[in-house]
C-alpha atoms as one frame of an Amber mdcrd trajectory, in Angstrom:
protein
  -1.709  -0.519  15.799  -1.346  -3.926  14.463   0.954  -6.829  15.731   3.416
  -8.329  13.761   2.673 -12.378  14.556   4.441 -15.728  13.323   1.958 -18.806
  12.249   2.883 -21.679  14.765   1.952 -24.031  11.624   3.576 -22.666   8.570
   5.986 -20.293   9.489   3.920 -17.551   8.175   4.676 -14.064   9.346   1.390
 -11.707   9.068  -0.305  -8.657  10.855  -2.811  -8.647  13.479  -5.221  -5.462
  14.672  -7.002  -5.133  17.593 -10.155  -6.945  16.232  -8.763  -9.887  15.474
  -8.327  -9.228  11.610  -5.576 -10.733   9.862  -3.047  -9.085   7.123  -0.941
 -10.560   5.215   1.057  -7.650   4.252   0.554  -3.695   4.237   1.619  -1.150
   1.882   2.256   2.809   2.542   2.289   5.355  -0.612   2.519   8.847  -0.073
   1.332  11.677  -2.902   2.886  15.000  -2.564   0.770  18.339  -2.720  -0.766
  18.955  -6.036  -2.868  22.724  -6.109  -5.272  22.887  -5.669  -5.744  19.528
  -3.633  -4.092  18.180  -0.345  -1.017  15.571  -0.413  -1.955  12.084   0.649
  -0.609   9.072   2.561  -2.640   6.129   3.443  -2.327   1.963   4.108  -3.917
  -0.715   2.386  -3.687  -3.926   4.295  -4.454  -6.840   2.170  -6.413  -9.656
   3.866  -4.814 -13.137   4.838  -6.420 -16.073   4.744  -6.381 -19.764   6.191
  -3.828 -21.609   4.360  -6.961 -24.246   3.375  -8.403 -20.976   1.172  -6.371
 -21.425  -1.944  -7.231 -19.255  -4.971 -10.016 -17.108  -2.827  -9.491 -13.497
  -3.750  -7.608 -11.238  -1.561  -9.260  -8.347  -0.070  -7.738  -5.050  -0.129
  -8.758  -2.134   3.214  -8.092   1.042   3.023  -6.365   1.176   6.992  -5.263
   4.536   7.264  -5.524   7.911   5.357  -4.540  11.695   5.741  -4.539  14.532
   3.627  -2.344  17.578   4.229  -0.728  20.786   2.227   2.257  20.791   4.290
   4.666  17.771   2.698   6.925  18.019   5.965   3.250  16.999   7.696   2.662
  14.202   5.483   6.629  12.892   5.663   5.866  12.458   9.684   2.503  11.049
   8.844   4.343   8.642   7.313   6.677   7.867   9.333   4.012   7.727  11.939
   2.096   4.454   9.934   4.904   3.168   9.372   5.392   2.456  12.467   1.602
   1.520  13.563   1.239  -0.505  10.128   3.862  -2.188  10.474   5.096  -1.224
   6.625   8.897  -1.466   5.383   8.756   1.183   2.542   7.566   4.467   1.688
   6.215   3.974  -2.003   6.694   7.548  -3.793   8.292   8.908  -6.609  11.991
   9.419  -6.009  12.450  12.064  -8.922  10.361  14.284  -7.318  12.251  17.261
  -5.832  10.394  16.734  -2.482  12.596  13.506  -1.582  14.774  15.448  -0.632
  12.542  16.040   2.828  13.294  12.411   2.824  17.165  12.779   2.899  17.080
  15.682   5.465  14.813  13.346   7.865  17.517  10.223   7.378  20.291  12.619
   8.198  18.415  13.342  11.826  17.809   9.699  12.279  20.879   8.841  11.534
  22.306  11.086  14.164  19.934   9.631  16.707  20.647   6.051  15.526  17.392
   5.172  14.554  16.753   3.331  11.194  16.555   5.388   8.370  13.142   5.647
   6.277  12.965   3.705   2.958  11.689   4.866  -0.038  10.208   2.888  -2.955
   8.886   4.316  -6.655   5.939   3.264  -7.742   6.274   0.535 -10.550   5.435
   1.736 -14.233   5.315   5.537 -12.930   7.478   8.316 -15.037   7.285  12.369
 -14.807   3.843  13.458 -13.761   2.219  10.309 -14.972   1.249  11.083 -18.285
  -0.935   8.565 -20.068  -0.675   6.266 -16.763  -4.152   7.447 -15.487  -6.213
   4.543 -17.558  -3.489   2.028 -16.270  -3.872   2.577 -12.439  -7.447   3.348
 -12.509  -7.931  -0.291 -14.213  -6.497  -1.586 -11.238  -8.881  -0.191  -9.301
 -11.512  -1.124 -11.356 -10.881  -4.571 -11.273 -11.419  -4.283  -7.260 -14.631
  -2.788  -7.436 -16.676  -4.103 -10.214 -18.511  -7.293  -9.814 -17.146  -9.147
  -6.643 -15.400  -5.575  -4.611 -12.525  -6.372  -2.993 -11.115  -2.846  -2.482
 -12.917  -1.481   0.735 -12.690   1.890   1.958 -14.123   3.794   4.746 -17.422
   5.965   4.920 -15.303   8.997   5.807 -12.232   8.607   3.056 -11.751  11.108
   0.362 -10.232   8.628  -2.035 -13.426   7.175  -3.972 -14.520  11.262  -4.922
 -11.178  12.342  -6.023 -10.931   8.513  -8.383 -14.038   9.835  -9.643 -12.783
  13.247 -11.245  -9.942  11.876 -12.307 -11.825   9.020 -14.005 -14.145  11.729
 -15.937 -10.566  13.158 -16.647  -9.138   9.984 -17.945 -12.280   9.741 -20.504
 -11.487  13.115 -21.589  -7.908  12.717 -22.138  -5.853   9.699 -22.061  -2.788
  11.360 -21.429  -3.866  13.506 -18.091  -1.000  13.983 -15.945  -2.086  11.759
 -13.191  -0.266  13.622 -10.441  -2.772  16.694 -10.226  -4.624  13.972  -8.021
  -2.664  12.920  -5.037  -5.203  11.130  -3.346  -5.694   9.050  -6.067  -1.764
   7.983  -7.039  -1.224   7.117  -3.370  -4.018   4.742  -3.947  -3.184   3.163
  -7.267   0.891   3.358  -6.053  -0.075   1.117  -3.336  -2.331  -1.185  -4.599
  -0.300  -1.316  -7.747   2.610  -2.637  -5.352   0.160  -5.333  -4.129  -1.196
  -6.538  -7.141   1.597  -6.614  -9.791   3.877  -8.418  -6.884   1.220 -11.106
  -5.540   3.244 -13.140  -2.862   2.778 -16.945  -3.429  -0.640 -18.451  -2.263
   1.888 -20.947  -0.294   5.026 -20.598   1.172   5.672 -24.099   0.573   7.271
 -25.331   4.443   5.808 -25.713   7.760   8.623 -25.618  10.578  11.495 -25.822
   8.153  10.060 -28.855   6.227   9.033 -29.368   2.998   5.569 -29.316   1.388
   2.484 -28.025   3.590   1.721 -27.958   7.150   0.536 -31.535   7.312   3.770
 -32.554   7.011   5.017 -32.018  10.987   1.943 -33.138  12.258   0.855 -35.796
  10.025   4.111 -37.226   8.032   3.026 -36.545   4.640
């Protein structure tokens, strides 16, 4: 479970696990069911860094994965890294008939007063993703040739299922991309990372101005 911490110098608000390792935000996607393969939900947690790191690139984790056939499994799933991840959106498709497991779980939280869940689609993503599969998978190539900044672990199912539907993508550039749910959950999330990069510098250190110099050394 990671800790939600402020930096006493900036301001900054970031994630902490047990380790020590810093985040400075995390993302949760989920991928329905697509037969023959499982649904998927995971985390990325993208690495933060000292404030004196400037321009370094970010690294990207895989935190958390799980595959089911049950979508009403994968909704609590969810729900359930949410909470551990500390993550403020559900990133998923909301034309897909399978929200509506979504609206149904609201209505019950509602009733108990708890916050709802939120729900956010995936950027550039329409129907089944036709013709998107050479789009996301470029984002993940960009992590993982040359200097890899997209880590996974040893156990995930991710990196085999991005490599059939990379063999599909050279076959046919308009694949529907949603016959491999592993893989959009991936690409949703890290799409949400990459194409909205937070500023390298937030630009105040205890309301003031400028870096965090300024409250401790006046300039």
């Amino acid at each position: 479970m990671l800790r939600r911490l402020t930096d006493y110098i900036t301001g900054e608000h970031y994630l902490q696990d047990r380790t020590g390792q810093q985040y400075r935000r995390t993302v949760c996607a989920l991928a329905w069911p697509w037969h023959p393969l499982p649904g998927c939900v995971l985390v990325l947690g993208e690495l933060r860094h000292r404030p004196t790191c400037i321009g370094t690139p970010r690294h990207v984790f895989l935190l958390a994965e799980q595959r089911s056939d049950d979508p009403a499994a994968l909704l609590r799933t969810a729900e359930r890294f949410q909470f551990q991840h500390g993550t403020p959106r559900i990133i998923t498709p909301e034309d897909d008939d399978r929200i509506l497991l979504i609206d149904v779980e609201n209505d019950r939280r509602r009733e108990e007063r708890k916050p709802p869940l939120r729900t956010e689609p995936p950027l550039r993503w329409h129907g089944k993703g036709e013709g998107l599969l050479p789009y996301y998978l470029s984002l993940v190539q960009t992590r993982i040739v040359g200097d890899k900044t997209l880590h996974f672990s040893s156990t995930s199912s991710v990196p085999a299922e991005a490599g059939l539907a990379s063999t599909a993508a050279a076959g046919s550039m308009t694949a529907a991309m949603i016959q491999w749910p592993a893989v959009c959950a991936l690409c949703w999330a890290l799409e949400a990372l990459d194409m909205q990069p937070m500023p390298e510098w937030r630009g105040y250190g205890h309301g003031t101005p400028g870096g965090p110099a300024d409250s401790l050394g006046g300039y």
